[in-house]
ZADO-1210 file (C-alpha; in nm, 4 decimals, padded with zeros to 6 digits):
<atoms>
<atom x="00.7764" y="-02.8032" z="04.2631" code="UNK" pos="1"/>
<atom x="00.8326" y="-02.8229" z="03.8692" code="UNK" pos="2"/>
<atom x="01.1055" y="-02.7663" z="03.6588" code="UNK" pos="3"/>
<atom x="01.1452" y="-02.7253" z="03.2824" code="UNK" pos="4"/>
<atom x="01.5185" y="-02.6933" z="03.1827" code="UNK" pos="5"/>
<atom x="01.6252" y="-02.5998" z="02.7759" code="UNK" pos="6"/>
<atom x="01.2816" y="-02.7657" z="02.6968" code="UNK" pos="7"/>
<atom x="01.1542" y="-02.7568" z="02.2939" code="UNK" pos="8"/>
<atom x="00.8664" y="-02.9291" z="02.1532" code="UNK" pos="9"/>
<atom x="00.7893" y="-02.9905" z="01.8103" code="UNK" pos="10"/>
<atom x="00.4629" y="-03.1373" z="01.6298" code="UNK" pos="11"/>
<atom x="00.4713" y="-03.3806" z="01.3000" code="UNK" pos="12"/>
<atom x="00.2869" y="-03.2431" z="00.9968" code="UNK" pos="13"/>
<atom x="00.1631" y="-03.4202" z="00.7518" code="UNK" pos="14"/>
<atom x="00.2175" y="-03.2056" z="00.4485" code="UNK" pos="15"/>
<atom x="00.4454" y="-02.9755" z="00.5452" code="UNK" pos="16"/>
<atom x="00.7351" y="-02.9066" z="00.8115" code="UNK" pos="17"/>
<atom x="00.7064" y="-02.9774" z="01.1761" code="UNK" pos="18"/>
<atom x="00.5475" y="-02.7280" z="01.4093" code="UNK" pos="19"/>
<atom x="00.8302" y="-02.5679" z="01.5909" code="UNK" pos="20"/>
<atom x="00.5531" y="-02.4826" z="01.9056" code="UNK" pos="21"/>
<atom x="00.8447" y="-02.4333" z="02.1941" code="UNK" pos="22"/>
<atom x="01.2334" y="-02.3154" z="02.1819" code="UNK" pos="23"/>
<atom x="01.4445" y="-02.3878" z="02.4723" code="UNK" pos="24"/>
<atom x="01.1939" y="-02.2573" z="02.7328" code="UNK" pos="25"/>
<atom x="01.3580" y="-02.2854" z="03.1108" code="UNK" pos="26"/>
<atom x="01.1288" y="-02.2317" z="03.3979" code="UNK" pos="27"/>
<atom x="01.0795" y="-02.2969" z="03.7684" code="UNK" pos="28"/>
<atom x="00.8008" y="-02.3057" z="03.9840" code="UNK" pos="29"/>
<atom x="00.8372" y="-02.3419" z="04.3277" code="UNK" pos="30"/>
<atom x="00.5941" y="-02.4734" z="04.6006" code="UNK" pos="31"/>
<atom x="00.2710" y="-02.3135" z="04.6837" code="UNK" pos="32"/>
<atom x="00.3835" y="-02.0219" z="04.4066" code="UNK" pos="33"/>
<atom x="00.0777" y="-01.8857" z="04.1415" code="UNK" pos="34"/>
<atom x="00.2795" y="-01.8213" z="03.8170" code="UNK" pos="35"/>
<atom x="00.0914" y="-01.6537" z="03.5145" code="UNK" pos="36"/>
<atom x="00.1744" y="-01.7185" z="03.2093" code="UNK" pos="37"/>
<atom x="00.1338" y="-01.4654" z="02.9295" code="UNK" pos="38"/>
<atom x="00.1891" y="-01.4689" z="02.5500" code="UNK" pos="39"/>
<atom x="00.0747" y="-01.3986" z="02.1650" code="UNK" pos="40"/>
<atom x="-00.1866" y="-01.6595" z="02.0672" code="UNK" pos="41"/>
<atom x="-00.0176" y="-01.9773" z="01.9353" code="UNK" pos="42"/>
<atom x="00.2895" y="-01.9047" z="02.1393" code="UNK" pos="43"/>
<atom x="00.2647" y="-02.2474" z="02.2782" code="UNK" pos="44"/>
<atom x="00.1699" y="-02.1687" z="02.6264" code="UNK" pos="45"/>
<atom x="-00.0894" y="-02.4556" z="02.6314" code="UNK" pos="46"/>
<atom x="00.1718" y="-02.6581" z="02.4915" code="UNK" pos="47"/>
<atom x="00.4147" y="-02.5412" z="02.7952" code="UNK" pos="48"/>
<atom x="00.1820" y="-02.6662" z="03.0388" code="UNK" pos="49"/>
<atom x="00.0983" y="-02.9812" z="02.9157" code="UNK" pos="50"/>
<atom x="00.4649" y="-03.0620" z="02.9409" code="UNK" pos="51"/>
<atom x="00.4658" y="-02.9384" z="03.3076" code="UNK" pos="52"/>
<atom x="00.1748" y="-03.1561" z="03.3476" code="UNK" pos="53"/>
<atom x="00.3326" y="-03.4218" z="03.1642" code="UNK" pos="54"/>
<atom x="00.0588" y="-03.4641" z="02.8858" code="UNK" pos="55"/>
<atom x="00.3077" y="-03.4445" z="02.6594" code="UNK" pos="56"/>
<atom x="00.6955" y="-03.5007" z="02.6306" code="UNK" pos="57"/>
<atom x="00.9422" y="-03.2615" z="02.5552" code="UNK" pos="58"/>
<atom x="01.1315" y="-03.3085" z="02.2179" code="UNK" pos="59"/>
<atom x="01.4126" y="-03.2223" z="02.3936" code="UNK" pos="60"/>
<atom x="01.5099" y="-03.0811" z="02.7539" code="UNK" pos="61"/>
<atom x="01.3532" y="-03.2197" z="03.0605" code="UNK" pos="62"/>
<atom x="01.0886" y="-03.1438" z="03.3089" code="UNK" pos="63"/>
<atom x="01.1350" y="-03.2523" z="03.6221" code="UNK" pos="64"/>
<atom x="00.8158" y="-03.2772" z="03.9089" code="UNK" pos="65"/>
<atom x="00.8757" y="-03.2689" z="04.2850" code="UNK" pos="66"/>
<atom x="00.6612" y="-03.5975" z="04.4068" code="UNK" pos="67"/>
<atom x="00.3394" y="-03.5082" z="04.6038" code="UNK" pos="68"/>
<atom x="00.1293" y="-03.7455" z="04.8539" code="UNK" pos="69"/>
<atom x="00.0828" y="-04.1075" z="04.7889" code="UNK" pos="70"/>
<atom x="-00.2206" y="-04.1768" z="04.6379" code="UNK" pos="71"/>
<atom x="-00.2937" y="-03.8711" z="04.5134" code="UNK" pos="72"/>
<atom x="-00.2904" y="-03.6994" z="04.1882" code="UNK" pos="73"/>
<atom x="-00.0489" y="-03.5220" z="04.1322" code="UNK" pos="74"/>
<atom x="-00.1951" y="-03.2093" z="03.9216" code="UNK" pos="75"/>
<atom x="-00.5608" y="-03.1019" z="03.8387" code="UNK" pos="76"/>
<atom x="-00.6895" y="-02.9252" z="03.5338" code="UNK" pos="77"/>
<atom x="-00.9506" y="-02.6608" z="03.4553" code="UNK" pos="78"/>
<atom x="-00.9439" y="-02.5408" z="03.0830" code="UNK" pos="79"/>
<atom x="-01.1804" y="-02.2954" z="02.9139" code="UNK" pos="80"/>
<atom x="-01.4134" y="-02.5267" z="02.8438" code="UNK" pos="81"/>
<atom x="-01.4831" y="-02.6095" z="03.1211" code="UNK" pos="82"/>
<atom x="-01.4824" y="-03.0085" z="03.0542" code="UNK" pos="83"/>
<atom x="-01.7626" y="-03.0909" z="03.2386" code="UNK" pos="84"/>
<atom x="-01.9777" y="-03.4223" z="03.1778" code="UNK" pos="85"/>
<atom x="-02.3328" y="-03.3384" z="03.0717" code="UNK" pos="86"/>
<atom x="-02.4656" y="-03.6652" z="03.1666" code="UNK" pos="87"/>
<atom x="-02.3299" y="-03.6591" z="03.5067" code="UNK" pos="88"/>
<atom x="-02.5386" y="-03.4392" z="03.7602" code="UNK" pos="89"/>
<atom x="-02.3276" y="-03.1390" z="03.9425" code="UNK" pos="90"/>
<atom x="-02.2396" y="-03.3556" z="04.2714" code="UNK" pos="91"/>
<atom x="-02.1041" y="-03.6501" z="04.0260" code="UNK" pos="92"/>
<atom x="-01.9029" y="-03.4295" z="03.8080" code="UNK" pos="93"/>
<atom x="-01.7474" y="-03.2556" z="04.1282" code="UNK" pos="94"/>
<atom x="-01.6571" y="-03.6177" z="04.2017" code="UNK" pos="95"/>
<atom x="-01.5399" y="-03.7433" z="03.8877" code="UNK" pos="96"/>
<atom x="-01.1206" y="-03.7150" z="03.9149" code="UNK" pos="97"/>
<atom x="-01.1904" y="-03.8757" z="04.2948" code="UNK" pos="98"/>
<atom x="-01.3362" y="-04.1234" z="04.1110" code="UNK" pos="99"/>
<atom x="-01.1034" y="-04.1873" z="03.8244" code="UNK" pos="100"/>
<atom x="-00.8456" y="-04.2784" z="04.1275" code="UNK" pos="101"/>
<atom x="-01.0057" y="-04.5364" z="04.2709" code="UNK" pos="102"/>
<atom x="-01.1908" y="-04.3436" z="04.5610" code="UNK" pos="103"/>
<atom x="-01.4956" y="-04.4818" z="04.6663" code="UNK" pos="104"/>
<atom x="-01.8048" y="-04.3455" z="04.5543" code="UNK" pos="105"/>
<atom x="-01.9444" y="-04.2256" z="04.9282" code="UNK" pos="106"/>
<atom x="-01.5710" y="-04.0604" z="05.0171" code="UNK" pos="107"/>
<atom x="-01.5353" y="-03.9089" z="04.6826" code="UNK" pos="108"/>
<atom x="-01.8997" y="-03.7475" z="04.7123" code="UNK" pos="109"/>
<atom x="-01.8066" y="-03.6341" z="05.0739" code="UNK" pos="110"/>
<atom x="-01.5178" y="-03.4266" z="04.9417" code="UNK" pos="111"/>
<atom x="-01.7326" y="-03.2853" z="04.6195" code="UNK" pos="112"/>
<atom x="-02.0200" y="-03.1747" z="04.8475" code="UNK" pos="113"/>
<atom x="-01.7651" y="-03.0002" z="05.1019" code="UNK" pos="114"/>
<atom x="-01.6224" y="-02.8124" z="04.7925" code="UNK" pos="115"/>
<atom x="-01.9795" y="-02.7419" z="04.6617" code="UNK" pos="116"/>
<atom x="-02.0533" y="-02.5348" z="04.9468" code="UNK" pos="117"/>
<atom x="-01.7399" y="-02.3902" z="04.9597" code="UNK" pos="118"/>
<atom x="-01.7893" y="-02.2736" z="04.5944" code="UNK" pos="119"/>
<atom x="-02.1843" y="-02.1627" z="04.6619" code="UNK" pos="120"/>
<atom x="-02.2820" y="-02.4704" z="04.4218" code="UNK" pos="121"/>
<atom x="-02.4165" y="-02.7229" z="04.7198" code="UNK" pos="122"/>
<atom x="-02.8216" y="-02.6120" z="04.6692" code="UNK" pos="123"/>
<atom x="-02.7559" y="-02.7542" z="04.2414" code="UNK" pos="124"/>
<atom x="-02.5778" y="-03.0506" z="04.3619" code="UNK" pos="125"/>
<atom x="-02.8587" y="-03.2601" z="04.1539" code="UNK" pos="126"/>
<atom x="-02.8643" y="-03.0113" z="03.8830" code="UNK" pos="127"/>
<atom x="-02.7100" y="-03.1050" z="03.5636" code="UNK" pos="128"/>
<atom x="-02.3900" y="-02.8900" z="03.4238" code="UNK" pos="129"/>
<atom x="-02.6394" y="-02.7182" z="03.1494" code="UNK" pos="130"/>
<atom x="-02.8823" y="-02.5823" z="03.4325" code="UNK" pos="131"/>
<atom x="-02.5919" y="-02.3461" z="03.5428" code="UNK" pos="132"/>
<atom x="-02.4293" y="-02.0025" z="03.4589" code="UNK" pos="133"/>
<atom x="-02.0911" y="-02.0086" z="03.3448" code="UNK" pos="134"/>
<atom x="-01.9677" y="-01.8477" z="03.6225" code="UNK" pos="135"/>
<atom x="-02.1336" y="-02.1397" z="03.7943" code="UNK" pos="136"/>
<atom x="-02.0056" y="-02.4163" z="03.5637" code="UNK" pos="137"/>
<atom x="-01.6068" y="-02.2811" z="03.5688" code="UNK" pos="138"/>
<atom x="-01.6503" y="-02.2801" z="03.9538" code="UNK" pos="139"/>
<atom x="-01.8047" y="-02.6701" z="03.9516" code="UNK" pos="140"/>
<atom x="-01.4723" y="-02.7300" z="03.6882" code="UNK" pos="141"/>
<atom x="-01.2876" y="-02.5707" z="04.0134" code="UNK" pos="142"/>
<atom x="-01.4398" y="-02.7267" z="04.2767" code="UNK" pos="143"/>
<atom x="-01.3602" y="-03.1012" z="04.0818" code="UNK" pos="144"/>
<atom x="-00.9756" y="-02.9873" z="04.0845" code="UNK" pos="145"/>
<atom x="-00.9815" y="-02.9160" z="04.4101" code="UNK" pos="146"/>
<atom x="-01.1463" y="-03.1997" z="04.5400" code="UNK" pos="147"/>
<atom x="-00.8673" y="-03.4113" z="04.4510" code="UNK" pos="148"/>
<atom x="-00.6891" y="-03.2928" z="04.7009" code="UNK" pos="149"/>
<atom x="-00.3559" y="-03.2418" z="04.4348" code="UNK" pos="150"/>
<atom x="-00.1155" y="-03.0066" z="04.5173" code="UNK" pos="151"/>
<atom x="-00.0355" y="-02.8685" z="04.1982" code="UNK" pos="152"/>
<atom x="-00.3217" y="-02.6876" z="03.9728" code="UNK" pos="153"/>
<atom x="-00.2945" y="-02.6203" z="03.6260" code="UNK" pos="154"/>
<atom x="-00.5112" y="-02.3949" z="03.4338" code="UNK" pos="155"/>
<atom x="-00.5652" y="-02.3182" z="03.0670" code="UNK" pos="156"/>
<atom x="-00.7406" y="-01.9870" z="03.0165" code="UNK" pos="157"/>
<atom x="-00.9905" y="-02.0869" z="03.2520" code="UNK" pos="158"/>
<atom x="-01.1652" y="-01.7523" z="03.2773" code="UNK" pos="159"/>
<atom x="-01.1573" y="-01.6499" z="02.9041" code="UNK" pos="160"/>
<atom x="-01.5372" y="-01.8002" z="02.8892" code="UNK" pos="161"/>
<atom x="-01.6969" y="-01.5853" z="03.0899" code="UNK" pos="162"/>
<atom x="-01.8309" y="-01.2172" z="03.0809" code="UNK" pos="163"/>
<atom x="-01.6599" y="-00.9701" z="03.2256" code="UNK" pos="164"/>
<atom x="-01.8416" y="-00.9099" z="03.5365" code="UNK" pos="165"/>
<atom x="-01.8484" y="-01.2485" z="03.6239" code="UNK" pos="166"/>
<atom x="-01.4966" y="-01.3125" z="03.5376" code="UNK" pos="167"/>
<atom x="-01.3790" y="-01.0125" z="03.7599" code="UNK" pos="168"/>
<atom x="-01.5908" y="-01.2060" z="04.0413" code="UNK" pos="169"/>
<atom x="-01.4454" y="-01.5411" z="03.9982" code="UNK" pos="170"/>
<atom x="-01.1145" y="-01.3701" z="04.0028" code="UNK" pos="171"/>
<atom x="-01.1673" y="-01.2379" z="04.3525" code="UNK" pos="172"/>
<atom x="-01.3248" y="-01.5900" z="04.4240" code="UNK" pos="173"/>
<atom x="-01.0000" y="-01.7812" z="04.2854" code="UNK" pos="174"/>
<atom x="-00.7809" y="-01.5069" z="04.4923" code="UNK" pos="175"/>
<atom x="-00.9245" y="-01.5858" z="04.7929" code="UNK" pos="176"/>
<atom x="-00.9221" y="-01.9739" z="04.7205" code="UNK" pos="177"/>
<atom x="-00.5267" y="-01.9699" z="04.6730" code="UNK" pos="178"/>
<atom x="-00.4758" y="-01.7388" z="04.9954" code="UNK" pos="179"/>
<atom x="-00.6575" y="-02.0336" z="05.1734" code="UNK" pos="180"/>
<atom x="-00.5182" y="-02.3504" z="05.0237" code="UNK" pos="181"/>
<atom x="-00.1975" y="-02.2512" z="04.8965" code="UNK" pos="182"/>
<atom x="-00.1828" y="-02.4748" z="04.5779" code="UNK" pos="183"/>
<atom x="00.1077" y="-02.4405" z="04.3545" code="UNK" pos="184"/>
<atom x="-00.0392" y="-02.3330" z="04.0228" code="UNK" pos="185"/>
<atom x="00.0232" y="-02.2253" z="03.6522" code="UNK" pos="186"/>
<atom x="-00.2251" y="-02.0370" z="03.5153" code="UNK" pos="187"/>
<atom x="-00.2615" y="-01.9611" z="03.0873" code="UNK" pos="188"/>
<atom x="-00.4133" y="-01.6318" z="03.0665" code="UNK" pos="189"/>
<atom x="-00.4298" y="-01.3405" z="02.8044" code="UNK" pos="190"/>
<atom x="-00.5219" y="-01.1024" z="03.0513" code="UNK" pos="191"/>
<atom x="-00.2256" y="-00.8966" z="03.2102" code="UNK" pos="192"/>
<atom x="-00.4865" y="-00.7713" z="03.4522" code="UNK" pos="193"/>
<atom x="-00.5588" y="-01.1273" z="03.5536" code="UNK" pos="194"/>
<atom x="-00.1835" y="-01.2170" z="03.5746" code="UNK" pos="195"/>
<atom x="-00.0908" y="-00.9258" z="03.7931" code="UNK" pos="196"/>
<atom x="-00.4339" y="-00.9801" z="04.0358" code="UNK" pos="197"/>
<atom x="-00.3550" y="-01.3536" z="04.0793" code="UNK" pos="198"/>
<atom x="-00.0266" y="-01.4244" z="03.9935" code="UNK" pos="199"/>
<atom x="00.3096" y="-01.4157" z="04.2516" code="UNK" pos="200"/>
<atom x="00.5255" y="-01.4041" z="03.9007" code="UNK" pos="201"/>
<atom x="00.4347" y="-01.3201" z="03.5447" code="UNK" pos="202"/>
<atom x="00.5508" y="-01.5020" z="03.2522" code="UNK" pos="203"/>
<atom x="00.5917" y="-01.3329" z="02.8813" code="UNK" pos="204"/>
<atom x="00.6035" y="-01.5912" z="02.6094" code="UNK" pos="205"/>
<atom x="00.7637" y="-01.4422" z="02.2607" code="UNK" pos="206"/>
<atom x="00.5487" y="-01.5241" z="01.9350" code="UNK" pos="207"/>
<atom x="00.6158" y="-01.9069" z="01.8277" code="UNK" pos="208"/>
<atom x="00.8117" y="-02.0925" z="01.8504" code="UNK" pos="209"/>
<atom x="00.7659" y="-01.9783" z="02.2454" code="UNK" pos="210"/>
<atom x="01.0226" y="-01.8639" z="02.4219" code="UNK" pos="211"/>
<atom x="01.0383" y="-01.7290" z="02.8375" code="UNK" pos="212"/>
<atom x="01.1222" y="-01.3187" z="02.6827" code="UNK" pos="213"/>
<atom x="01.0521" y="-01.1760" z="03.0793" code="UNK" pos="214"/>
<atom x="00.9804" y="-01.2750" z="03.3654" code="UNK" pos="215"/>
<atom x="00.8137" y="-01.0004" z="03.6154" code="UNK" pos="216"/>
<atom x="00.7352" y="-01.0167" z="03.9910" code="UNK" pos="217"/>
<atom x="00.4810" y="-00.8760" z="04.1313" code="UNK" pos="218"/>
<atom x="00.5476" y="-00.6232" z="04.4269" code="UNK" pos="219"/>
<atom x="00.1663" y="-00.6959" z="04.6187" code="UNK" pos="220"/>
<atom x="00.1290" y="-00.8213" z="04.9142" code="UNK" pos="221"/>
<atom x="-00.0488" y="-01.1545" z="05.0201" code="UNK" pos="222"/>
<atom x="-00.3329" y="-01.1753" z="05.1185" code="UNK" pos="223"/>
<atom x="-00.4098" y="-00.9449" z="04.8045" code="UNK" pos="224"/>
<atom x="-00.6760" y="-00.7176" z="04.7680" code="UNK" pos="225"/>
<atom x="-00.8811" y="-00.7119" z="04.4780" code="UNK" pos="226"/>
<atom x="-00.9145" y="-00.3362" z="04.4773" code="UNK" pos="227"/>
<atom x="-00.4971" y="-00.3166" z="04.4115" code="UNK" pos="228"/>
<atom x="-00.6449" y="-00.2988" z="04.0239" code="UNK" pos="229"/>
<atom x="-00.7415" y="00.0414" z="04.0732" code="UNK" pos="230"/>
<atom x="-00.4011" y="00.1652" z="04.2548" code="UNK" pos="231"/>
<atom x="-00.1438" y="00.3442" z="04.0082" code="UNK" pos="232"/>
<atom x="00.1142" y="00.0703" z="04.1204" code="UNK" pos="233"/>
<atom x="-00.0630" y="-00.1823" z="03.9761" code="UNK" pos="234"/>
<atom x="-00.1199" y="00.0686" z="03.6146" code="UNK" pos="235"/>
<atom x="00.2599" y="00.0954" z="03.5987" code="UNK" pos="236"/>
<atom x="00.2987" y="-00.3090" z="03.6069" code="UNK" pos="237"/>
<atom x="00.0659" y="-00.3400" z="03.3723" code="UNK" pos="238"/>
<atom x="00.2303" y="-00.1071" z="03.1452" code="UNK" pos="239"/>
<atom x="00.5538" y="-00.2656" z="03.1491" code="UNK" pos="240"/>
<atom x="00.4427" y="-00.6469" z="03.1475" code="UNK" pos="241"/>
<atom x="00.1696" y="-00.4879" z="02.8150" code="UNK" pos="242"/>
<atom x="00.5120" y="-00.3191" z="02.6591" code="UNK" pos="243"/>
<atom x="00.6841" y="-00.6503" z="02.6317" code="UNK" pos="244"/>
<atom x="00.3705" y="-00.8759" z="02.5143" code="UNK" pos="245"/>
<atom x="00.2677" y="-00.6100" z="02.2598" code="UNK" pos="246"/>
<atom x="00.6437" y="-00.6019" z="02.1286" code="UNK" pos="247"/>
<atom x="00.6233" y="-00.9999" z="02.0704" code="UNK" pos="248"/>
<atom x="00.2219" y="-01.0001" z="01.9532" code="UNK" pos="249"/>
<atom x="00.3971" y="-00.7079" z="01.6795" code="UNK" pos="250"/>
<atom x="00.6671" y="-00.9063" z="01.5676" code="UNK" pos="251"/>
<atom x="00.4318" y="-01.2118" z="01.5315" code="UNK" pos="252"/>
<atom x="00.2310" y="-00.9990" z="01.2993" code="UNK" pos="253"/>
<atom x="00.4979" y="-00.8439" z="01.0993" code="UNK" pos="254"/>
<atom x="00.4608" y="-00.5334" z="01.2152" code="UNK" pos="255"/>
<atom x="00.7651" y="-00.2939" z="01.4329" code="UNK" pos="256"/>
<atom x="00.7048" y="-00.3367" z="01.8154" code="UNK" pos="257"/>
</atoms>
């Protein structure tokens, strides 16, 4: 569904040298596959998936995207933040990237109401995005991707917001969402636990500029259960995906792996 081949990226500085943010990263994703992606912080991961997106160029190398339906968009977003419009009540906002391609208002508020419910947001559908939890407003910021209809989802730490309780919840939530819709998608995270839970493949970034160090597949089953956390398969994973990150989050900090 996407592929980045020998793709760098550098950023312009104004008083001192260009940002060397990605080296020669290579990496495919194929249809209806959940890669995590894993990393030190500055690593360039957001960077990476902006370029898959096509936010951004590549200074060099090429992505290539496998064309989806006509006359839809081709990715949806969730980041951290959320990005939700205060001024727009929770129905409007689930809405909003309908709207911004051309549906009509009525169809586009169809489809957000049939993803409210499905989220457990359709009794605050005139509520306004401050009225809610976070767990609440990350699952409204879901329900909007969704909505579009897009086969392709990409996600920017969309969890790291929330508490821990309610993140492990909206991890079992966004497990059980994939299992049913089967949307390619490339998920930022800087939890291994997360990667593992959710992901079909695990990415690990090396300290900037970023560079694809490992790549590790993960041995569970779909449908996945949650509780496969708690299962000394799972522990071992996690050690050995941990290992490598730790050795590049070291090295970024000058310190022996």
């Amino acid at each position: 569904m996407i592929s980045a081949v020998e793709v760098s990226k550098q950023f312009p500085a104004s008083r001192q040298s260009p940002v060397h943010a990605l080296d020669r990263v290579s990496l495919n994703v194929g249809e209806g596959e959940f890669v995590c992606v894993v990393g030190p912080s500055g690593c360039g991961k957001s960077t990476l998936l902006q370029l898959l997106g096509g936010l951004e160029a590549p200074s060099s190398g090429r992505v290539a995207r496998r064309a989806g339906p006509s006359g839809i968009p081709w990715a949806s977003y969730v980041f951290q933040d959320f990005g939700l419009l205060p001024w727009l009540t929770v129905r409007a906002n689930a809405a909003f990237g309908l709207r911004m391609t051309g549906v009509a208002r009525r169809e586009a508020e169809r489809a957000a109401s049939t993803w409210l419910e499905r989220m457990g947001l359709e009794e605050f559908a005139g509520a306004y995005p401050d009225q809610l939890s976070g767990g609440m407003r990350q699952r409204l910021a879901l329900a909007r991707a969704l909505a579009t209809g897009s086969p392709v989802l990409l996600m920017d730490e969309p969890l790291g917001a929330l508490d821990p309780q309610t993140r492990r919840l909206t991890q079992e939530h966004l497990l059980s969402l994939w299992q049913t819709e089967h949307k390619t998608v490339v998920m930022v995270t800087h939890s291994v636990d997360e990667a593992i839970l959710l992901g079909d493949r695990v990415v690990v970034m090396s300290a900037r500029p970023g560079r694809v160090t490992d790549v590790f597949t993960v041995p569970f089953p779909r449908p996945r259960d949650p509780d496969v956390v708690d299962t000394p398969e799972f522990g071992r994973l996690r050690a050995r995906v941990w290992g490598r990150l730790r050795s590049q989050a070291a090295g970024e900090a000058g310190a022996s792996p």
